[in-house]
BAROVEX-376969 format. One line per 2 residues: number of its first residue (from 0); for each residue x negated, y negated, z of N, C-alpha, C. Coordinates in steps of 0.1 Angstrom, whole numbers, plus 5000, padded with zeros to 4 digits. Layout:
<nodes>
NUM = X:Y:Z:X:Y:Z:X:Y:Z  ...
</nodes>
This chain:
<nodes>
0 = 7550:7155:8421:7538:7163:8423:7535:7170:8410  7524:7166:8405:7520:7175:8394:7514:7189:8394
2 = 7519:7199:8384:7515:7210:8386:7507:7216:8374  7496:7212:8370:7487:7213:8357:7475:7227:8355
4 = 7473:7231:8344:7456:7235:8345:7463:7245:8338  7480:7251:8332:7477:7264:8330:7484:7263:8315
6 = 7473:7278:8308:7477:7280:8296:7493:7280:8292  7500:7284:8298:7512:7286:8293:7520:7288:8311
8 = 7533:7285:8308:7545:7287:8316:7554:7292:8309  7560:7299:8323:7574:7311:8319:7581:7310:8322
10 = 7593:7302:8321:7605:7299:8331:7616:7316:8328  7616:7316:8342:7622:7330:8345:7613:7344:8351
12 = 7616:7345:8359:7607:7361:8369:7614:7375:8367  7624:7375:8358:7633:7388:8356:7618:7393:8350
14 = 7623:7406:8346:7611:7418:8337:7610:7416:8322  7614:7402:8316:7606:7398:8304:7599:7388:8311
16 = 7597:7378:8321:7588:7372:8323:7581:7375:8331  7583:7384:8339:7573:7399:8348:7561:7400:8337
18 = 7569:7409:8319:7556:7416:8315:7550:7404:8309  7555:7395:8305:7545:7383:8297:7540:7380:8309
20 = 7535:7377:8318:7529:7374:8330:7513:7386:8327  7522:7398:8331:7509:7409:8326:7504:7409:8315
22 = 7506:7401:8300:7501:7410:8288:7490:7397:8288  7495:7383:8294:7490:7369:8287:7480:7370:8299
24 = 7479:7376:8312:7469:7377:8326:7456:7385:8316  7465:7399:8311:7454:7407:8302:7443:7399:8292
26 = 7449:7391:8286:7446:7384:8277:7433:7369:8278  7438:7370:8296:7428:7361:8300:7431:7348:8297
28 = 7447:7346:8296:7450:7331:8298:7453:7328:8316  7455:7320:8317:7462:7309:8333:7478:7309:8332
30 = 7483:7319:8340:7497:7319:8338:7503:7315:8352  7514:7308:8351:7526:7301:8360:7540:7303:8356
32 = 7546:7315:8362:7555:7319:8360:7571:7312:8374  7578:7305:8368:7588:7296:8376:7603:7302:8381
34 = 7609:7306:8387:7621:7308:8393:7627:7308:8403  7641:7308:8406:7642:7301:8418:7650:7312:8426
36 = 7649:7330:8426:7648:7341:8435:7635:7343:8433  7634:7347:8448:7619:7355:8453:7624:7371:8452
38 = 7616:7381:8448:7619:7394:8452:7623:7397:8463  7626:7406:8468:7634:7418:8456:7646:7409:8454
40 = 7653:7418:8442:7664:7416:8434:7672:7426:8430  7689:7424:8435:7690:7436:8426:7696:7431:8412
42 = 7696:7440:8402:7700:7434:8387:7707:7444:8382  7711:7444:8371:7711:7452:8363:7703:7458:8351
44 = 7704:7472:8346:7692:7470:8336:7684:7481:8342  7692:7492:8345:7687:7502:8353:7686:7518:8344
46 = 7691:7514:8329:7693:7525:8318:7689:7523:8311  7669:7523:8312:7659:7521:8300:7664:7530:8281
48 = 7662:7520:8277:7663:7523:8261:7652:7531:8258  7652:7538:8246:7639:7549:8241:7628:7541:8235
50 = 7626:7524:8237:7611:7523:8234:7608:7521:8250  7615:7516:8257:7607:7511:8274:7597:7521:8281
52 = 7596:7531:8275:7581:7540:8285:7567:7529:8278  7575:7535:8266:7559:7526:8257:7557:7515:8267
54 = 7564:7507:8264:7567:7492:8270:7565:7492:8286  7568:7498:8292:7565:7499:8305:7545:7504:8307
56 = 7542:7514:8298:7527:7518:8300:7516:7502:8297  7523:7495:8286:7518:7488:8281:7517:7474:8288
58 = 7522:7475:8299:7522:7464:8310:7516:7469:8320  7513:7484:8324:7503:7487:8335:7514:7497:8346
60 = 7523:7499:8339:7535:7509:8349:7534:7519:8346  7532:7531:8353:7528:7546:8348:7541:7555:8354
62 = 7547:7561:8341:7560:7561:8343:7562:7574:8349  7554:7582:8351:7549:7595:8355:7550:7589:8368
64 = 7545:7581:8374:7547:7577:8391:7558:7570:8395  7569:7568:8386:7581:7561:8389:7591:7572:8389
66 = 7588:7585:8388:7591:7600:8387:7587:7603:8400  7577:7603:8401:7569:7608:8416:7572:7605:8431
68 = 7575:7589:8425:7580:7582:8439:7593:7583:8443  7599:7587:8434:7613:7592:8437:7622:7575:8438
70 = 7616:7566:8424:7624:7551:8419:7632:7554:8405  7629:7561:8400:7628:7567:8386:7639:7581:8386
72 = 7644:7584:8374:7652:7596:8367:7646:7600:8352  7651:7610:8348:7646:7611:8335:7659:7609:8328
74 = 7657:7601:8318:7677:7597:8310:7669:7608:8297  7678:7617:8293:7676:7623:8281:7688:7623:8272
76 = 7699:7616:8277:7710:7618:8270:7719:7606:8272  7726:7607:8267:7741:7597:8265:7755:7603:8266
78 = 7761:7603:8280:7774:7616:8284:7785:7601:8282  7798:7604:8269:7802:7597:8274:7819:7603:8276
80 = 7827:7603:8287:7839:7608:8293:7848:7597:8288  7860:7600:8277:7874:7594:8276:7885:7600:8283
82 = 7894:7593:8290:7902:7595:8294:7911:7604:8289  7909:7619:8290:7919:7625:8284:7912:7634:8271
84 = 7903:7632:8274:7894:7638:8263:7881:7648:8264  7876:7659:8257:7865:7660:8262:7853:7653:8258
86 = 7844:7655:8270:7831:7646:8270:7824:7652:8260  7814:7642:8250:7807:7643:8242:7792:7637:8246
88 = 7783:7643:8239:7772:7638:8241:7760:7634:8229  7749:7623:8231:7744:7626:8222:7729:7617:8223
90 = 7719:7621:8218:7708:7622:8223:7697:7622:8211  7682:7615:8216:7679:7610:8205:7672:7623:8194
92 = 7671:7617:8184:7662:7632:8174:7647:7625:8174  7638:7635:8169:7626:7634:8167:7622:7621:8161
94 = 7624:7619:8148:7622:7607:8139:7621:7598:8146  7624:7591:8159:7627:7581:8158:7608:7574:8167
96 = 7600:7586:8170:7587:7588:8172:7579:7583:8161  7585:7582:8154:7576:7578:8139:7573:7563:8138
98 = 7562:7559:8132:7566:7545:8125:7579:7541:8118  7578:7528:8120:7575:7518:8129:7576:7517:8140
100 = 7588:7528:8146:7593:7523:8161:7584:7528:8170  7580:7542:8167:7576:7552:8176:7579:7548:8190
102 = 7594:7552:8193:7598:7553:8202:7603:7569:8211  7603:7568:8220:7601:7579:8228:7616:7587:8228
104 = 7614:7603:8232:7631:7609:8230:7633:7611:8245  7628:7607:8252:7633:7611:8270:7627:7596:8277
106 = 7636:7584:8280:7632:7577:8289:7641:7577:8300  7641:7564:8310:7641:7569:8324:7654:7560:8332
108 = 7659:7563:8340:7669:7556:8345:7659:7548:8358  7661:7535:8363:7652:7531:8373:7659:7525:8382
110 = 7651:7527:8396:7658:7516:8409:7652:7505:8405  7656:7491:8398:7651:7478:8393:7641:7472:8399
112 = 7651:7472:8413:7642:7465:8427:7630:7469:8431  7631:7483:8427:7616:7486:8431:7607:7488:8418
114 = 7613:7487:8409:7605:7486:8394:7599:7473:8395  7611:7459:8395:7605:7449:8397:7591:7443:8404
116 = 7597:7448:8416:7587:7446:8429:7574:7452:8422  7575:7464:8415:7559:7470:8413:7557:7462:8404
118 = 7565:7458:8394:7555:7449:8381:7551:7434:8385  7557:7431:8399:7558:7416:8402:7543:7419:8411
120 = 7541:7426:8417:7528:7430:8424:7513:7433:8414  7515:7436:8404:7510:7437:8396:7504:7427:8389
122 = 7512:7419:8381:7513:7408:8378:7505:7397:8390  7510:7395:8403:7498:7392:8411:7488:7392:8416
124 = 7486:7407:8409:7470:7414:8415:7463:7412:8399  7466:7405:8391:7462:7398:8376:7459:7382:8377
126 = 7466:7378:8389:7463:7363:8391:7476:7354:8386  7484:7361:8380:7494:7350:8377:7496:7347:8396
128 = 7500:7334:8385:7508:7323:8400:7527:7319:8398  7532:7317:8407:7545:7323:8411:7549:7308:8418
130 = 7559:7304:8409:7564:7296:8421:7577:7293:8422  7584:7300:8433:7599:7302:8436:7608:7287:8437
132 = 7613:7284:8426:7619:7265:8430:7625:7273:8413  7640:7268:8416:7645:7259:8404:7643:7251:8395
134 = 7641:7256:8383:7635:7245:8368:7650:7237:8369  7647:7222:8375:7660:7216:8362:7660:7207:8356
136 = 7648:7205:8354:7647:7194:8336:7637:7203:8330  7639:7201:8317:7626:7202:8309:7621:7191:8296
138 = 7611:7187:8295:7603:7173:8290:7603:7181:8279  7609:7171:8270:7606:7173:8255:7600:7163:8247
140 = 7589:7163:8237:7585:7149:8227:7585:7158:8215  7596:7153:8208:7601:7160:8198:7606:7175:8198
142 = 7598:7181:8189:7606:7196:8186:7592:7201:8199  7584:7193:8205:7578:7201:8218:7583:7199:8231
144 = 7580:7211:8237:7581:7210:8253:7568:7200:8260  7571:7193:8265:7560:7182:8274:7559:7186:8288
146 = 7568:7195:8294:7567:7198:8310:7583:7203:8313  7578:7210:8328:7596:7210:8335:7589:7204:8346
148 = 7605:7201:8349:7603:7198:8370:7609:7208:8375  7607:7211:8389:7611:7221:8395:7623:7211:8406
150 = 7634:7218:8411:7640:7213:8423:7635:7207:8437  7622:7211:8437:7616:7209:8449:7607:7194:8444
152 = 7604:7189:8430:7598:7173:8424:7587:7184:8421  7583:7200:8418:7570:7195:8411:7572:7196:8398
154 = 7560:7186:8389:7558:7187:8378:7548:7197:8370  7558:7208:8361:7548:7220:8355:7543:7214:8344
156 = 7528:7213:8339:7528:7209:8322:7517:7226:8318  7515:7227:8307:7507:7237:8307:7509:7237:8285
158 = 7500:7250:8281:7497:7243:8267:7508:7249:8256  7515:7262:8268:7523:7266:8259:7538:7270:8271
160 = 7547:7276:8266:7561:7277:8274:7567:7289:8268  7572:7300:8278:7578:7314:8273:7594:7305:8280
162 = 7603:7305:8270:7616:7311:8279:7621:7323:8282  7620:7329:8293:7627:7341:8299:7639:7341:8306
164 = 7642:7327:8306:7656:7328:8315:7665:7335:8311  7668:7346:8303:7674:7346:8299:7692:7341:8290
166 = 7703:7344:8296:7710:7335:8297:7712:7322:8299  7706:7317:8310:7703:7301:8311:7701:7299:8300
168 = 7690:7298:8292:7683:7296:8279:7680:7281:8281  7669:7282:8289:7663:7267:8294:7656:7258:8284
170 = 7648:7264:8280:7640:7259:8265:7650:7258:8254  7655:7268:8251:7665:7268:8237:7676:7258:8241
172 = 7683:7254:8251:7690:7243:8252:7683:7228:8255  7674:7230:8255:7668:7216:8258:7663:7216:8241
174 = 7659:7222:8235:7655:7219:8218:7665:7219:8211  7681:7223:8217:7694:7224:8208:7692:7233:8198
176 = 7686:7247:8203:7689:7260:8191:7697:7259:8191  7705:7264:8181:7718:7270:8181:7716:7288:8186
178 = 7726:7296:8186:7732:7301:8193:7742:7309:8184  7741:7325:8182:7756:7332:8175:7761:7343:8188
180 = 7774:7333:8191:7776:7347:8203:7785:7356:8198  7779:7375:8202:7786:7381:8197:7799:7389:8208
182 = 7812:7390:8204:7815:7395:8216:7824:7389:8224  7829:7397:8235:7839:7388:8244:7823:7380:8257
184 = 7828:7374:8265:7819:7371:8274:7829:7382:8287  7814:7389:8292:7821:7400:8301:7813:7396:8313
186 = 7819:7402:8327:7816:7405:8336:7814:7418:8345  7801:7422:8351:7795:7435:8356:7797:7436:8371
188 = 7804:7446:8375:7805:7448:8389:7794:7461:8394  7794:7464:8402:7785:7476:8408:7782:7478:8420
190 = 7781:7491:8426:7775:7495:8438:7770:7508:8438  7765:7511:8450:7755:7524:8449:7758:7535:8459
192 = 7758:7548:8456:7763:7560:8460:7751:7567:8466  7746:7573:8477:7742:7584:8477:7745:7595:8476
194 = 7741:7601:8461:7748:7614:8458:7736:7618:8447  7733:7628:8448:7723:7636:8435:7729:7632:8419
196 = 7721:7630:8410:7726:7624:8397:7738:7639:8393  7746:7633:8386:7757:7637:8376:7754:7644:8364
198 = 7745:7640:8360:7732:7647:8346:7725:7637:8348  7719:7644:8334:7700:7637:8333:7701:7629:8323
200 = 7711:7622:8325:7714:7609:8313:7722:7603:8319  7727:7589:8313:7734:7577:8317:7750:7579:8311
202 = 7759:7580:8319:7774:7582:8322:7781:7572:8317  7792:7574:8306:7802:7562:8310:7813:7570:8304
204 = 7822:7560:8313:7838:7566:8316:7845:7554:8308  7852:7561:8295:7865:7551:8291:7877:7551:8287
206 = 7884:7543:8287:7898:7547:8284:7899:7536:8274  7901:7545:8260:7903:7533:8248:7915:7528:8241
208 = 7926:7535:8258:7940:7529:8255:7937:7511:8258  7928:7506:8259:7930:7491:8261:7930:7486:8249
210 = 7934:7470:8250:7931:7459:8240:7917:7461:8237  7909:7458:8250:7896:7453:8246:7889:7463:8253
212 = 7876:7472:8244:7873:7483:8255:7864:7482:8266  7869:7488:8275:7861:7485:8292:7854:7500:8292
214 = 7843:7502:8305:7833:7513:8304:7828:7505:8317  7830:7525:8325:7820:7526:8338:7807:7532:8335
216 = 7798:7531:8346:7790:7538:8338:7785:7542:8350  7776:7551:8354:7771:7563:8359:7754:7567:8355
218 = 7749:7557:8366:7734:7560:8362:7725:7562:8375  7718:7570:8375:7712:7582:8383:7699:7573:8388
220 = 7696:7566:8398:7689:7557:8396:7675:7562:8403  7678:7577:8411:7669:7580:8416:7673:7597:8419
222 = 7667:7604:8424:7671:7618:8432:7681:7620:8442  7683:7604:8444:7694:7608:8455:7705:7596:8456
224 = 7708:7583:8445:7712:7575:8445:7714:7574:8431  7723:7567:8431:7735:7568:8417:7739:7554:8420
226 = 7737:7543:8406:7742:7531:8403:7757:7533:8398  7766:7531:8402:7780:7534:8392:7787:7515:8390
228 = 7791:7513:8380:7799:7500:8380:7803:7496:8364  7811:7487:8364:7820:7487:8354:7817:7475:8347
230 = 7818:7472:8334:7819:7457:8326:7835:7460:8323  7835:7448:8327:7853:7441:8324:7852:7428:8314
232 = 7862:7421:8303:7863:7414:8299:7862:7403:8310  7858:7389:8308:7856:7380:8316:7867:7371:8320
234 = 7877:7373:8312:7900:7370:8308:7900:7379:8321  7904:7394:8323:7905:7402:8324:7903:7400:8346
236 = 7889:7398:8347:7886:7394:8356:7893:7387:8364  7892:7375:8354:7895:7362:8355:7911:7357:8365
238 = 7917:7368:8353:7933:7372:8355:7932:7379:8371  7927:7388:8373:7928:7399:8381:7927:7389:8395
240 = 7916:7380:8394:7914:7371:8406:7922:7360:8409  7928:7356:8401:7941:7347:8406:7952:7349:8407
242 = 7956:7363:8408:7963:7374:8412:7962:7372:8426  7954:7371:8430:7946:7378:8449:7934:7385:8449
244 = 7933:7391:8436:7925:7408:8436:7912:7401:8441  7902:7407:8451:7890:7409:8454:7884:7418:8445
246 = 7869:7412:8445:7862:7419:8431:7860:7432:8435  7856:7438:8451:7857:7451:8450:7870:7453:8448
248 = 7883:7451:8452:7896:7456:8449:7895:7457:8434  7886:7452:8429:7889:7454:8406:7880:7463:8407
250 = 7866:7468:8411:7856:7474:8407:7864:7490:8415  7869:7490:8429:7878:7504:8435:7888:7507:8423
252 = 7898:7497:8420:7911:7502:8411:7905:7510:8395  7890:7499:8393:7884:7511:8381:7880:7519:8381
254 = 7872:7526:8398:7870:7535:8392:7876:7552:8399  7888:7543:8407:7898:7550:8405:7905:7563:8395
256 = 7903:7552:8384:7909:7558:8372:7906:7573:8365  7891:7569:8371:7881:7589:8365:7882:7596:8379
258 = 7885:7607:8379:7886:7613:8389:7868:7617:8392  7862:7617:8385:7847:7615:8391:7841:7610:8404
260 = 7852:7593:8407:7847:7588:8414:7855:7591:8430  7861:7600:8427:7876:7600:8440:7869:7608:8453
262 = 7853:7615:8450:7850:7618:8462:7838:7610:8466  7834:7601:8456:7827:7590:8458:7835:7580:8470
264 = 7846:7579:8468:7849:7560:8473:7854:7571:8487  7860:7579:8484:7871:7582:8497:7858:7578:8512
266 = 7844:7580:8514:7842:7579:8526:7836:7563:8527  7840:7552:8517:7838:7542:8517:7850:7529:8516
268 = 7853:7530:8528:7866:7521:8529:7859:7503:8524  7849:7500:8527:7836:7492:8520:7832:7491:8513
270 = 7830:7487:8504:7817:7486:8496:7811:7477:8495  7798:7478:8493:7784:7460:8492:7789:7461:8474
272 = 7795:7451:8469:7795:7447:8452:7788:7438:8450  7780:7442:8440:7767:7432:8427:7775:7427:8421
274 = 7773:7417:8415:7781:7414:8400:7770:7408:8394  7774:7402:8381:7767:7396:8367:7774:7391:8358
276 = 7776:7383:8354:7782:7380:8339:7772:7381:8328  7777:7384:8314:7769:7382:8305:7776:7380:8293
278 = 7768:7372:8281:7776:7367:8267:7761:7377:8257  7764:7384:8254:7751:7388:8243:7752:7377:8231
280 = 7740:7373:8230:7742:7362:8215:7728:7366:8211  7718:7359:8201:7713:7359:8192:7708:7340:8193
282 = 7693:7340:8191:7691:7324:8190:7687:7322:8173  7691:7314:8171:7686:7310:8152:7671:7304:8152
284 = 7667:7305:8163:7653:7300:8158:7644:7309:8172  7633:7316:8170:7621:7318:8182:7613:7315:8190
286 = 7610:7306:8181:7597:7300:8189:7596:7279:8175  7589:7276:8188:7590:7259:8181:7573:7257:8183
288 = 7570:7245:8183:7556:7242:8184:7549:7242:8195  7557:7244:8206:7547:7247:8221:7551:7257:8229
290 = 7566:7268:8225:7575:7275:8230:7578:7286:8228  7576:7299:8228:7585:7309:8224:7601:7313:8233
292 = 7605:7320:8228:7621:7326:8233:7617:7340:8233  7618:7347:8249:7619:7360:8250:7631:7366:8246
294 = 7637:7379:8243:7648:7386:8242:7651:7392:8260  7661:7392:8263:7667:7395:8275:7662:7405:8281
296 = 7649:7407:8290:7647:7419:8291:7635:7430:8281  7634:7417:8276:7622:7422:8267:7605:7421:8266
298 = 7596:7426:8266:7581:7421:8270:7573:7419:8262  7579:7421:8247:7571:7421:8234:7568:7404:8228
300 = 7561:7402:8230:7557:7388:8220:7550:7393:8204  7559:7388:8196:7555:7390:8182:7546:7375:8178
302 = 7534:7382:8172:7528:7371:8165:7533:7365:8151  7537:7355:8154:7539:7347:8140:7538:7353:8124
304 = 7523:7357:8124:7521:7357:8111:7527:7379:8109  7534:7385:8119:7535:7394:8114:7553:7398:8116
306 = 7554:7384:8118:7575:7386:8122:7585:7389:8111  7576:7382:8097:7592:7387:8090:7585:7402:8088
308 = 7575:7413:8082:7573:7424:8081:7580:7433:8094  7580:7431:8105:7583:7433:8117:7601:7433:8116
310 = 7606:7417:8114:7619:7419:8112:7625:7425:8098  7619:7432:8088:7625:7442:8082:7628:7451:8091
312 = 7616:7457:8091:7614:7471:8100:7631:7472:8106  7635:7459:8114:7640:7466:8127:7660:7462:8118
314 = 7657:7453:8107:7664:7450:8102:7675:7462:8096  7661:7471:8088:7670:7485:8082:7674:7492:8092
316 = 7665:7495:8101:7675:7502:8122:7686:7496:8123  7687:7486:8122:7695:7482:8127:7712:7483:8115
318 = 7709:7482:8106:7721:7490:8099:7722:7505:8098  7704:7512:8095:7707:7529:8101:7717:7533:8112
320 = 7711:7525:8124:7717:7530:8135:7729:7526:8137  7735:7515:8135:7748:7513:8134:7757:7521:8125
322 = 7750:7525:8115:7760:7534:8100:7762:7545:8112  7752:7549:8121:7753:7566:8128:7761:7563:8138
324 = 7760:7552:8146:7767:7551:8152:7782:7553:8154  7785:7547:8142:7800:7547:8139:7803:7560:8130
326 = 7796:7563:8124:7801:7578:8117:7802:7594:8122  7795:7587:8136:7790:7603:8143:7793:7600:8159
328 = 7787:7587:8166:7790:7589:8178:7806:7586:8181  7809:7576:8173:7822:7569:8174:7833:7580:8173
330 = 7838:7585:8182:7851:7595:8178:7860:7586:8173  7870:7593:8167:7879:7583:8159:7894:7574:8166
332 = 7890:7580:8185:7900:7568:8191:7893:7561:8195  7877:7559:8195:7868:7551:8204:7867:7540:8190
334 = 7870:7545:8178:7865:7539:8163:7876:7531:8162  7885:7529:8169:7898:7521:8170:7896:7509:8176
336 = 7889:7504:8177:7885:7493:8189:7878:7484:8170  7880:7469:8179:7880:7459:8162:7864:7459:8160
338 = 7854:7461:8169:7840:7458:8167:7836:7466:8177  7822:7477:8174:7816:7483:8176:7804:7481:8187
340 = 7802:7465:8183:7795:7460:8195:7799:7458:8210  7813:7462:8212:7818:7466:8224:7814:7478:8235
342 = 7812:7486:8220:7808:7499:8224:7793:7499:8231  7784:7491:8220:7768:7488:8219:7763:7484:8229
344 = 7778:7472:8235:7771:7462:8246:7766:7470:8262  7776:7481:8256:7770:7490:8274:7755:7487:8278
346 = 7747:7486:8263:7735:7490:8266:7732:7477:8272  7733:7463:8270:7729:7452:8278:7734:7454:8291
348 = 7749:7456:8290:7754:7462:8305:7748:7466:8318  7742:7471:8310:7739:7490:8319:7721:7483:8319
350 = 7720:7473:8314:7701:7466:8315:7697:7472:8303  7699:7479:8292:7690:7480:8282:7680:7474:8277
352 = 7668:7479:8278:7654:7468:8281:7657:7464:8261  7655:7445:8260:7657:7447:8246:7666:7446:8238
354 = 7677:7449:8240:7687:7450:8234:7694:7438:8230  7704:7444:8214:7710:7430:8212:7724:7440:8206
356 = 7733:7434:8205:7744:7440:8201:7745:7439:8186  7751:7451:8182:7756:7451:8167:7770:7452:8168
358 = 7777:7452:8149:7789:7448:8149:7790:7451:8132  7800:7454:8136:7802:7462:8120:7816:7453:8110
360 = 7822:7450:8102:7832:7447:8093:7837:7461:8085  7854:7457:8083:7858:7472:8073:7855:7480:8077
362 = 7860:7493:8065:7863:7502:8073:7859:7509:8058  7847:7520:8056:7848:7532:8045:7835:7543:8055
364 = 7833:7554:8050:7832:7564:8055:7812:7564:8044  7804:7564:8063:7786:7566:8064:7785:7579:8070
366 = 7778:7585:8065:7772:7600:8068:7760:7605:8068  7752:7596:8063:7737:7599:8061:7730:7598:8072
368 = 7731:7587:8081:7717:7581:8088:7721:7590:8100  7705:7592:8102:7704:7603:8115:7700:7596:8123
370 = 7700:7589:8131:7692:7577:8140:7694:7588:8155  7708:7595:8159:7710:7602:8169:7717:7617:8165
372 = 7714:7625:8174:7718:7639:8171:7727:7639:8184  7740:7638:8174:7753:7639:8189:7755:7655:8191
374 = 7757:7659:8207:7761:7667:8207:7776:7672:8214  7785:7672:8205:7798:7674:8208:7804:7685:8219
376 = 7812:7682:8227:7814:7696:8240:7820:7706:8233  7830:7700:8223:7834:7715:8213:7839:7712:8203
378 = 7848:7717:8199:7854:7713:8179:7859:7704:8177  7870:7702:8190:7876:7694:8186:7868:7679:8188
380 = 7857:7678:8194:7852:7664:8198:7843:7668:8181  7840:7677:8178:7828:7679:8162:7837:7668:8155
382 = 7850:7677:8152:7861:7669:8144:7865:7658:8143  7863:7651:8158:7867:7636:8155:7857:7632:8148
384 = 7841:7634:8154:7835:7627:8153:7831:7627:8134  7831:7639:8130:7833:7640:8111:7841:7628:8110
386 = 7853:7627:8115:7869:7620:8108:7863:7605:8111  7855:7601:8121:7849:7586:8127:7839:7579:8115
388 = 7847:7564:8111:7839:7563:8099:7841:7549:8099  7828:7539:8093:7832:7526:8094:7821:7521:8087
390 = 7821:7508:8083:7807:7497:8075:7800:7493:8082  7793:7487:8085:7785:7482:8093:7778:7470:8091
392 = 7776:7461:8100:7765:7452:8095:7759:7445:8109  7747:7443:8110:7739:7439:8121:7722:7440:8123
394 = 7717:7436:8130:7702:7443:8135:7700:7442:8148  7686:7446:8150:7679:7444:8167:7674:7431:8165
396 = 7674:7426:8178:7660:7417:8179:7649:7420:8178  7639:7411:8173:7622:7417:8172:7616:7421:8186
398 = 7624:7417:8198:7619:7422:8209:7621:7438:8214  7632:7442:8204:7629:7457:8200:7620:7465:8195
</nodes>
């Protein structure tokens, strides 16, 4: 069965092919957006980064009513609790409002499902078309996309193709991008609390006595509901399950560990557990002759003729904020860990709309870049964080 007539298709309905659905509807093309869940969903990706208000207005989400309805938090900060240590904090400065990024210093923690649901209603009441079936071929004549099939025999063709699958990477594996993965490949556990938020920012709890470092995290997803759950190395898991261990039995034993959670679990001999796996990588190519490649979570399409100026921009961020990173947030047992993008990766973790991981080499001592204004609980956390010092090297994606 053929399925023809539209400007472009999106394989994938997560919230990068939610907002290309909205900006390309705007724009007055014929959109056919393909996946194989129907809403709701739960996901992760529930601890918006400081451009996503922008990015959310600019798809038709008014973030002022995602406050209102009681789906939404205000995240102002970054609390993060070591084992044994006091908690430090740190939170964005002014600057970062400025060109190029102008990005915002207070965004929002979100219930996904119902974020989703509102952008996916949206996106309907624009005319995109929806069709819930599994992509599993995709038609190629040369370096172009020719069509996909769906699981159900129908045939998509249309003039152009978004990959949003994210991880799948439906398009980018059928054209043989290559691919830099950074990182261990990890796995996300999670469940949900009714309890009033913890603070007005996103939580994580670690212990950087490990090999490889692990992080709960603690996000406030509404006024009365709290997302809490852990990324584990995907070994780690791996090990833990051929053991016997049940994945709630790994997601209880972690978070165990913070006494935070010990009045949390005691009246839940149960728990409902989410999971996710995820590999952060990077694709060596964007877009081909009938195709773009979204970023995970991301809703920005860059036009061609303005990507390399664009990828400066986010190029020098992207060593700024890593130099701050490591010289200021990194206390000097968290600075112990072999790559920094461990640290970074919470932010895919935890849904960071956008995000890509950085990663630093060596080891000498950055003090300049202000990208974040940490605020330490007292001297002795000031002190580490002076003594925390490292090189850096990395960037964002353009979908930043």
């Amino acid at each position: 069965m053929s399925h023809e007539g539209h400007d472009v298709a999106i394989i994938g309905a997560g919230i990068a092919g939610l907002a290309a659905s909205v900006l390309l509807r705007n724009a007055g093309l014929r959109v056919v957006c393909l996946d194989a869940h129907k809403y709701p969903q739960r996901k992760v990706g529930e601890s918006l980064d400081w451009s996503s208000p922008g990015l959310l207005r600019r798809v038709g989400i008014d973030t002022d009513a995602l406050i209102a309805d009681n789906i939404a938090t205000y995240k102002k900060k970054i609390v993060v609790c070591e084992l044994g240590k006091t908690e430090w904090r740190a939170a964005p400065p002014p600057v970062i409002r400025r060109s190029p990024l102008r990005f915002e210093t207070v965004t929002l923690h979100v219930d996904r499902a119902a974020l989703d649901a509102r952008l996916f209603d949206h996106a309907c009441t624009l005319g995109a078309e929806f069709i819930w079936e599994r992509v599993t071929d995709i038609h190629t004549d040369g370096n172009r996309i020719a069509g996909c099939t769906t699981a159900g025999g129908r045939r998509v063709e249309a003039r152009w193709y978004i990959d949003a699958s994210g991880t799948a990477r439906m398009l980018s594996r059928a054209l043989n991008i290559p691919t830099i993965a950074y990182g261990q490949q990890k796995v996300c556990l999670w469940t949900y609390f009714d309890t009033p938020p913890l603070n007005d920012g996103t939580a994580f709890f670690v212990d950087n006595g490990d090999r490889y470092l692990r992080w709960v995290w603690d996000i406030p997803i509404s006024p009365r509901q709290t997302s809490v759950g852990v990324v584990l190395s995907a070994d780690v898991v791996r090990g833990r399950r051929q053991a016997g261990s049940s994945v709630e039995a790994i997601l209880r034993d972690e978070l165990l560990r913070h006494e935070r959670f010990h009045a949390l679990l005691a009246p839940h001999p149960v728990l409902e557990i989410e999971s996710a796996s995820f590999q952060p990588y990077v694709t060596t190519r964007v877009c081909g002759d009938s195709d773009a490649i979204l970023a995970a979570g991301s809703g920005d399409v860059i036009a061609a003729r303005r990507r390399r100026t664009y990828s400066q921009h986010v190029f020098r961020l992207g060593h700024s904020f890593n130099a701050h990173v490591e010289s200021t947030c990194l206390q000097s047992a968290v600075s112990r860990c072999t790559s920094v993008d461990r640290w970074m990766d919470a932010g895919c973790a935890n849904g960071t709309l956008g995000s890509r991981p950085l990663t630093r080499r060596g080891v000498t001592v950055r003090r300049r870049a202000r990208w974040l204004r940490v605020q330490p609980a007292g001297r002795a956390a000031a002190g580490d964080a002076k003594r925390a010092s490292a090189q850096h090297r990395g960037c964002i994606s353009p979908g930043r």
